[in-house]
DOMARZA-955940 format. One record per residue (C-alpha): residue in three letters; z, y, x. Coordinates in steps of 0.1 Angstrom, whole numbers, padded with zeros to 4 digits, always signed. Layout:
N
ALAZYX ...
***
This chain:
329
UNK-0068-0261-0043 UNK-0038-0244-0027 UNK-0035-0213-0034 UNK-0047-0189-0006 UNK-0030-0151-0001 UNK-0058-0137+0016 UNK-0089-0115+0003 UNK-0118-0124-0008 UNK-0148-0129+0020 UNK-0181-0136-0005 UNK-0201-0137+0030 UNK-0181-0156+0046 UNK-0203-0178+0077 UNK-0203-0210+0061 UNK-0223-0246+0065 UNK-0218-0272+0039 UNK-0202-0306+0056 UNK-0226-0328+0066 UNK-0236-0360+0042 UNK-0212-0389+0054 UNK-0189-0365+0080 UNK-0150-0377+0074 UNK-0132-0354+0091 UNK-0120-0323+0079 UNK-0136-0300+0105 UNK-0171-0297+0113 UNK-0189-0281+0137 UNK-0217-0258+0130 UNK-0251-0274+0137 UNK-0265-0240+0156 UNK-0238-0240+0180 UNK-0233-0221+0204 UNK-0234-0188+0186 UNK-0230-0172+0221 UNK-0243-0186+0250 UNK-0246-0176+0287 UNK-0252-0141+0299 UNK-0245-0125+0268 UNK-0243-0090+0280 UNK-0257-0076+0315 UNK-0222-0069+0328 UNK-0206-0106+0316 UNK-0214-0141+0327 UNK-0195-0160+0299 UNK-0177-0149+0263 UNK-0157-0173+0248 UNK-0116-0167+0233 UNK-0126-0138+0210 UNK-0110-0128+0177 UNK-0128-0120+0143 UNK-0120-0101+0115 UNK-0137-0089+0080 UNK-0148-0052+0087 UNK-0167-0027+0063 UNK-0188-0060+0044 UNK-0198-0072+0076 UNK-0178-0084+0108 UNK-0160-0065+0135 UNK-0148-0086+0167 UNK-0128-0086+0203 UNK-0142-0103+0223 UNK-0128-0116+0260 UNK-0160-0111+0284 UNK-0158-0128+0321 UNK-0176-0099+0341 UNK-0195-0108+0368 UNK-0167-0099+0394 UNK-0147-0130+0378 UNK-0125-0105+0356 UNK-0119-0105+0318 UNK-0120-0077+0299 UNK-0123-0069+0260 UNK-0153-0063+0241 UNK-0157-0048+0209 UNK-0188-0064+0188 UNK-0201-0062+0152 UNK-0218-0086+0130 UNK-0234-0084+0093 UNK-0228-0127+0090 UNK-0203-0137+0117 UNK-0229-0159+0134 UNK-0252-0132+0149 UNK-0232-0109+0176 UNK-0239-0074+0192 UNK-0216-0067+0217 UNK-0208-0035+0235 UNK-0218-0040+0269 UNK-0188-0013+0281 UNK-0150-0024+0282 UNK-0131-0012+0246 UNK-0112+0021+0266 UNK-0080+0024+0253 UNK-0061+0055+0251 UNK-0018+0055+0251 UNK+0002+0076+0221 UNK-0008+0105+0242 UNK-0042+0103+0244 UNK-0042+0095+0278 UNK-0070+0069+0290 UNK-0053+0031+0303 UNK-0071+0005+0316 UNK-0058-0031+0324 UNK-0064-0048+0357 UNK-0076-0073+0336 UNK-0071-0089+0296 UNK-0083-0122+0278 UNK-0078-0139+0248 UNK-0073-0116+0221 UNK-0065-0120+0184 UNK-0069-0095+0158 UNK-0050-0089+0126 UNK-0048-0065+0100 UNK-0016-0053+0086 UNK-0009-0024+0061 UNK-0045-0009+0067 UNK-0043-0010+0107 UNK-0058-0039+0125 UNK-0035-0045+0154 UNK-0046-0068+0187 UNK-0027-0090+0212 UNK-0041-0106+0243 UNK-0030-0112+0277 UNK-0027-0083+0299 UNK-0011-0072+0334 UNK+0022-0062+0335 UNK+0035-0069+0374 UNK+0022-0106+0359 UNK+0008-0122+0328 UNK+0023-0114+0292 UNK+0013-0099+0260 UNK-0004-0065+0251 UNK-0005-0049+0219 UNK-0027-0022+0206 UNK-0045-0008+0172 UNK-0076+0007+0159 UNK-0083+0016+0124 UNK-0119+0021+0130 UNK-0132-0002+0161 UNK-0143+0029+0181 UNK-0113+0043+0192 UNK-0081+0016+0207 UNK-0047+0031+0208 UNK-0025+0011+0231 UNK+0012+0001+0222 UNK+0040-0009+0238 UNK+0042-0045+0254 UNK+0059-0068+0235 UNK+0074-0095+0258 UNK+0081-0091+0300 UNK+0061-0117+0323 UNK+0053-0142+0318 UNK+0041-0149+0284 UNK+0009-0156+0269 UNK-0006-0162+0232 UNK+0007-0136+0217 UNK-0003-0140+0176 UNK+0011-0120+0148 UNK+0011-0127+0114 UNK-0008-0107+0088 UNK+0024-0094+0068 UNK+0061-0090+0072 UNK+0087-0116+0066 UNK+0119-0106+0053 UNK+0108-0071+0063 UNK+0100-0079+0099 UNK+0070-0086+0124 UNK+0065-0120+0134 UNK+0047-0129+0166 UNK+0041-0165+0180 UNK+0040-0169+0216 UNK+0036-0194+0244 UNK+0065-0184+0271 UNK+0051-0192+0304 UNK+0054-0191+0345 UNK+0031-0173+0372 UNK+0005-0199+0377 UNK-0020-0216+0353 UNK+0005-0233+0329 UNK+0015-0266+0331 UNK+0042-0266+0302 UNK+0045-0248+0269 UNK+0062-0244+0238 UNK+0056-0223+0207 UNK+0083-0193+0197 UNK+0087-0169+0172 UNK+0100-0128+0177 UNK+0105-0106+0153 UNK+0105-0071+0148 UNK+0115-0038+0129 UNK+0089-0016+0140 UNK+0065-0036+0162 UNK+0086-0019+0196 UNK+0119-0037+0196 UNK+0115-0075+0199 UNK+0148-0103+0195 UNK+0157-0131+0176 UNK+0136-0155+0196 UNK+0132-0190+0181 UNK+0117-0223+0188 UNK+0092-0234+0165 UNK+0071-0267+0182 UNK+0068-0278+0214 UNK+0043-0301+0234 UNK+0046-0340+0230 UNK+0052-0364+0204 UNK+0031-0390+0192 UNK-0002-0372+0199 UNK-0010-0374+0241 UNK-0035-0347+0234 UNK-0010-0325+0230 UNK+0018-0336+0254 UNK+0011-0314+0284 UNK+0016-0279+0265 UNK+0008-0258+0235 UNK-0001-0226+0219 UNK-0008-0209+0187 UNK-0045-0201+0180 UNK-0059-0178+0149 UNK-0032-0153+0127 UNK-0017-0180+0108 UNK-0033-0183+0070 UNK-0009-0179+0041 UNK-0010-0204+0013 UNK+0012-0212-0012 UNK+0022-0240+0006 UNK+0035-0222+0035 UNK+0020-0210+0067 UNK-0014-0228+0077 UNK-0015-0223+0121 UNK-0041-0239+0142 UNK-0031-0243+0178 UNK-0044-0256+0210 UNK-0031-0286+0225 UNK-0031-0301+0261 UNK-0031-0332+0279 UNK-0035-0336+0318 UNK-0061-0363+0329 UNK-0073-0380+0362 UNK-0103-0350+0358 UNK-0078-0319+0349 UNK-0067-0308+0314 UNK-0082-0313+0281 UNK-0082-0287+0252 UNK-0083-0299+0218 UNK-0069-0289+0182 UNK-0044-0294+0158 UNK-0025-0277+0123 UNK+0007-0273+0112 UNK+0018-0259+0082 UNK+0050-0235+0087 UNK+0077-0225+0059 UNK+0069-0191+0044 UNK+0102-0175+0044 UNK+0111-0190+0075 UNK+0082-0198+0097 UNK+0100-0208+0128 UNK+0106-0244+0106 UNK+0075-0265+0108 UNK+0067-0290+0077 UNK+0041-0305+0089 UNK+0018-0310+0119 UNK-0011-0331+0131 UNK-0006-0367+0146 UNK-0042-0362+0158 UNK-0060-0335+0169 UNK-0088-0317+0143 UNK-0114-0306+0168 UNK-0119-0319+0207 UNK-0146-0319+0233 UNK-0172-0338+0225 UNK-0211-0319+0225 UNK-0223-0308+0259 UNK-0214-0270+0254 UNK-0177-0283+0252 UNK-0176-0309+0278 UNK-0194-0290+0301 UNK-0194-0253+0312 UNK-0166-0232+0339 UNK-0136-0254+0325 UNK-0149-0285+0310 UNK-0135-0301+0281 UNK-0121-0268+0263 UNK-0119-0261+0224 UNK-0098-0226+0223 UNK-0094-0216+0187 UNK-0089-0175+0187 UNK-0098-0164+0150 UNK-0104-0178+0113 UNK-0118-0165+0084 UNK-0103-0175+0049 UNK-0119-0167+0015 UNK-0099-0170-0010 UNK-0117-0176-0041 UNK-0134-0204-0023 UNK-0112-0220+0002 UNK-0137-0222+0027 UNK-0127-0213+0063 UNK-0149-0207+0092 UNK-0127-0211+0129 UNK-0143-0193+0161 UNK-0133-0207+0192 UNK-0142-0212+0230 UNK-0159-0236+0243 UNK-0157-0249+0279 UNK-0147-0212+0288 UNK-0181-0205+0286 UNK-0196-0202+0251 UNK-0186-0193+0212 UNK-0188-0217+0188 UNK-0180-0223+0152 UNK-0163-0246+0127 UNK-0156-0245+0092 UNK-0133-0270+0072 UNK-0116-0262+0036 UNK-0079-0256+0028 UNK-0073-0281+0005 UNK-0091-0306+0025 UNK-0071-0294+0056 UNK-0039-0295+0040 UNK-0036-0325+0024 UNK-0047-0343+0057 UNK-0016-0328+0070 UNK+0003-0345+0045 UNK-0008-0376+0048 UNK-0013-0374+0092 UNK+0018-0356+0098 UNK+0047-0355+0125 UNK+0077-0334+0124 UNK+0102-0334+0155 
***
């Protein structure tokens, strides 16, 4: 088994593959773990990011209020299938201690790096781009400077510095609901200044389920075989766009070079709470779990903007399917 630098997660969620299943990914068989109506003030919550939290779970989670607005959620879990959610808005607070509320924010990830947790999602900022903010404890959310200008979504960064630097992957974008997209890399010195932009993948290729756009999904899992990243990929039907999944597996040193990538997609729509919902035909991976002693991973992701599922799949299974189903361009 590749070797995973991650900790160890004894409780991690986890299903055994089914008897006779072939792919690598597999669906658990209680999905949705959230459904409709989850909280009083939210219709839908779906897009959310997990992380391991005092022997249990801690989570942000995008909620669709009522209103049609997303906001973020904070929610806590002892097994990562079994969700209580705050049914108020995480309130952030700036370096001064000053209350801040976006107009509106969605699809968060959440990482932890050097004993903080740090989150990104897409916030307001005269238009769509990326928000960053921290919390040590998930009860009180410090907010930080905005990484990017408009427009830019998908903001991800990864769980440790490179070459003494932050990285965060991003999906550059326009004002409207994106019809293109390509993956890039920023670094950092201090999480404030941002440069040395890079292209890392782009939409196409091969695989038509990803030739309308892309963009990176969980904090990318390090291996000793490089950088494991699960993204989203697009294509544009007669009925509208199509959300599936893919991996690629990035250098370690030097992330913005991609070594290998799925010719096929992992995960796409296929059970009712995928196919059908507010957006049909979505799979949205936001968060994954990794223990390391085990290699088992459990994914989170959206479904049909409307629910929560999960899927679990092991590294060396993974990788090694990337080696042998691979594209590089």
């Amino acid at each position: 088994m590749p070797k995973i630098i991650s900790q160890s997660i004894p409780n991690i969620p986890w299903q055994d593959k089914p008897q006779g299943y072939r792919d690598v990914i597999w669906r658990f068989n209680q999905n949705p773990i959230i459904d409709w109506n989850p909280i009083p003030c939210a219709a839908r919550l779906f897009n959310s990011a997990v992380v391991p939290f005092q022997g249990g779970f801690a989570g942000v989670f995008r909620a669709d209020h009522k209103n049609g607005r997303p906001h973020l959620h904070k929610g806590t879990s002892e097994d990562g299938m079994h969700w209580t959610i705050d049914p108020d808005p995480i309130q952030w607070v700036n370096k001064n201690g000053q209350s801040w509320q976006p107009d509106y924010a969605y699809d968060p990830r959440v990482v932890q790096i050097e004993g903080k947790f740090y989150i990104t999602w897409c916030t307001d900022n005269h238009g769509a781009t990326i928000g960053l903010g921290e919390t040590e404890d998930f009860k009180i959310f410090i907010l930080l400077d905005n990484p990017f200008l408009p427009f830019n979504r998908n903001g991800v960064l990864f769980p440790r510095k490179v070459n003494n630097k932050y990285l965060l992957l991003s999906r550059p974008s326009d004002s409207g609901h994106t019809p293109f997209g390509d993956i890039f890399i920023s670094e950092s010195p201090d999480l404030v200044h941002w440069g040395k932009h890079s292209f890392v993948m782009g939409k196409g290729g091969d695989g038509w389920w990803q030739g309308t756009k892309i963009g990176p999904g969980p904090v990318p899992i390090e291996t000793e075989e490089g950088w494991l990243l699960f993204y989203h990929g697009v294509s544009n039907t007669c009925n509208g766009f199509v959300y599936s999944m893919g991996a690629a597996l990035l250098d370690l040193e030097n992330p913005a070079k991609v070594l290998y990538r799925t010719r096929d997609y992992l995960l796409t729509p296929e059970k009712d709470y995928e196919t059908t919902g507010f957006v049909p035909n979505v799979i949205f991976p936001c968060a994954a779990l990794v223990d390391d002693q085990t290699g088992r991973i459990a994914i989170y992701y959206g479904a049909a903007d409307t629910y929560t599922g999960l899927a679990f799949g092991k590294i060396d299974e993974i990788i090694g399917y990337l080696k042998k189903n691979f594209e590089v361009f």
